[in-house]
C-alpha positions, 0 to 999 in steps of 0.5 A: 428833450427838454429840461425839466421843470425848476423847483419854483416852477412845480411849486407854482402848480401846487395851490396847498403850498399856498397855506400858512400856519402861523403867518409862515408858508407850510412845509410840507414834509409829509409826502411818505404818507401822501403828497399834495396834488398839483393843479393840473390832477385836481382839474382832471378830477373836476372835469371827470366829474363835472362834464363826463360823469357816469357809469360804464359800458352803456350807450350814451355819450357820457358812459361812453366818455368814461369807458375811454377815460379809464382805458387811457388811464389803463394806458398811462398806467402800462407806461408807468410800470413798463407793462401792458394795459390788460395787466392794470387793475384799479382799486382802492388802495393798495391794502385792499388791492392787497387783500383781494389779490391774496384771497385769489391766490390762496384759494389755489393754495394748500395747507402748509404751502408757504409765504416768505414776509419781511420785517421791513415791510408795511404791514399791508404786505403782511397782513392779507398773508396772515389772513391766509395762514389762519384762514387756509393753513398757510406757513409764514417765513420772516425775512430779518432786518438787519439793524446795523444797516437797515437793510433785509437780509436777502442773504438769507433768503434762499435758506427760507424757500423750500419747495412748498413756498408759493410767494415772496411778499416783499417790500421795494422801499421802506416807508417808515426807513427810506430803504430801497431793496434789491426787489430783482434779487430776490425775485431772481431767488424765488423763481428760482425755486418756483414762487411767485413775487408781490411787490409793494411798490407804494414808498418805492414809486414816488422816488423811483419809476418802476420797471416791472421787466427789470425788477422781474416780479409778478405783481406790482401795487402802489397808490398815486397819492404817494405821487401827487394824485388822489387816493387810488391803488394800482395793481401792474400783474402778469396777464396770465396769472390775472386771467388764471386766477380765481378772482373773488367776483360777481358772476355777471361781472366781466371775466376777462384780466384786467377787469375781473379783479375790479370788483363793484363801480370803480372811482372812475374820477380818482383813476383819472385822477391817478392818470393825470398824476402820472401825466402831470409827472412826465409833462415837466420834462416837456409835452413831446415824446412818448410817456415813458422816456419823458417820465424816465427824465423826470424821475432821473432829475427829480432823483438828483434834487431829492439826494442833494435835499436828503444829504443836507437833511441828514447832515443838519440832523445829524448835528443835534445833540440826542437825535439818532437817525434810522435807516441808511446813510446817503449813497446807499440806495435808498429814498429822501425819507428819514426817521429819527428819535430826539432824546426822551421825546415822544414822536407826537410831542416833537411832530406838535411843537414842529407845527409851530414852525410851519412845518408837518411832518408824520411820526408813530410807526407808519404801519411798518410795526414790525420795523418799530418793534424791532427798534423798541420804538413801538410806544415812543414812534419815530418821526418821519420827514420825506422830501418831495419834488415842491421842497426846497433846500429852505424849508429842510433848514427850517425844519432842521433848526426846528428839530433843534429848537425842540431839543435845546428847550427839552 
């Protein structure tokens, strides 16, 4: 198979690494909360629109056209997760994804059936089971965080499901943290007593290719524009429950999985887009081969070149004096995405002052409230630097020289 691409190659197919701030190239550290988007994804979007645009299941060429670009995205998307193309639903996010698959489940539920939630989680991994538990009776059960090694206590686990637990909602990685979770474990837990899985997959699937199979859930969710393409949610469910559930639809929509969970006109051009990301992903390792072992070379190399990027980043953050570092170190699983406090300083005041540098990064709680609750950071924030697959080695020196810039003069 071939090599995959260098790091100077990818960047050439990223027009937004041409923007400068200040007279410096931009570097873009903000890819936890959304990657930039190569060439090749924008132009799958603007072909979509410009040459193929309509709506579905109709007779003409154009609408038909469509049909064949949303069931090849299905396609990619069942390569992507290690699943079948009737189990990929397509939304708008994974929070509203999330929301919607909750409604349906819950209506199957009764009051005092539980859900076991987690305290690393983002909050769209919460929420839609809060909503349930004041809407329907359903009991929450929290899953602790350990704040000596960042992880989920998944020891405790089974002392949390009981014979009414219906549900682990629980997260792959931390996206506030970089914390990768044992997702296999604590499915093997919960099945064991007969409850279902729901995974939010978001953080975890720019860094890692998911395999439903070996992580052995029922639901899957991410978003694609955590992996360089445009603002959509994926759904990978097991067929059986996507065809037995009652899915919150209109009566003359399609009642057959996937597309019953597809409510209303779907973004067809974000969905290609989506499709084209993925493609995009597997064609650095060359344009031969089936999609999956193509990707599975990418993810593998990619892998490799964020853990030496996120060990350097560690260790320069680690030498400026007043910055504590949250989440595990390298060499524990986890993703190249870290979270830091720099003195007194308020997450905001040190995200504005490393735009002088050229440099953006996020910083608040990221929606992992709880996480920030837990660390007593809910009004301070964290800031949040995350790798990509365009960083270079460069622009983690500039960034860290930065940091320290803003600590010497505070």
């Amino acid at each position: 198979m071939s090599e995959v691409q260098s790091v100077s190659a990818i960047r050439a197919e990223f027009a937004a690494l041409e923007r400068r701030h200040l007279g410096t190239p931009v570097a873009y550290f903000d890819g936890p909360g959304g990657t930039q988007v190569p060439r090749a994804v924008v132009q799958a979007i603007t072909d979509y629109l410009t040459n193929h645009n309509a709506n579905t299941h109709w007779l003409y060429p154009s609408s038909i056209e469509t049909d064949a670009l949303l069931s090849a995205a299905r396609e990619t998307y069942a390569a992507f997760f290690n699943g079948a193309a009737s189990e990929v639903v397509f939304g708008n996010n994974m929070t509203t994804l999330t929301f919607h698959m909750a409604r349906a489940l819950g209506r199957g539920w009764q009051a005092g059936d539980e859900v076991v939630v987690t305290e690393l989680d983002h909050h769209a991994n919460l929420a839609p089971w809060q909503a349930l538990a004041r809407e329907r009776g359903i009991v929450l059960r929290m899953l602790p965080l350990d704040l000596e090694t960042f992880r989920l206590r998944l020891d405790l686990l089974p002392g949390l499901i009981n014979s009414r637990t219906k549900l682990v909602a629980i997260g792959a990685a931390s996206n506030a943290l970089g914390t990768i979770t044992d997702v296999a474990e604590a499915a093997r837990i919960a099945h064991a007593a007969g409850a279902l899985v729901y995974v939010d997959g978001v953080h975890y699937s720019p860094h890692v290719l998911p395999d439903v199979q070996a992580l052995g859930c029922d639901f899957f969710v991410c978003s694609s524009y955590k992996f360089f393409g445009p603002h959509a949610g994926i759904l990978w469910g097991r067929r059986e429950l996507l065809e037995s559930l009652d899915a919150p639809k209109l009566e003359p929509a399609p009642d057959t999985a996937p597309e019953r969970f597809e409510t209303g006109t779907q973004n067809h051009e974000g969905i290609v887009g989506a499709a084209a990301a993925v493609q995009w992903l597997a064609s650095l390792a060359g344009n031969v081969g089936a999609l999956r072992p193509r990707l599975e070379r990418t993810y593998q190399v990619l892998h490799e070149r964020e853990a030496e990027l996120f060990q350097r980043l560690w260790d320069g953050l680690g030498g400026v004096p007043g910055l504590v570092r949250y989440g595990p170190p390298p060499g524990i699983p986890r993703t190249a995405t870290i979270a830091f406090t720099l003195k007194d300083i308020p997450s905001a005041d040190v995200a504005a002052q490393l735009v002088d540098d050229a440099c953006f990064v996020s910083n608040g709680d990221f929606y992992a409230t709880t996480v920030a609750r837990r660390l007593k950071l809910e009004s301070a924030g964290l800031v949040r630097i995350g790798a990509a697959c365009y960083t270079t080695a460069d622009e983690i020196d500039r960034v860290v020289s930065g940091v320290a810039r803003i600590g010497a003069h505070h």
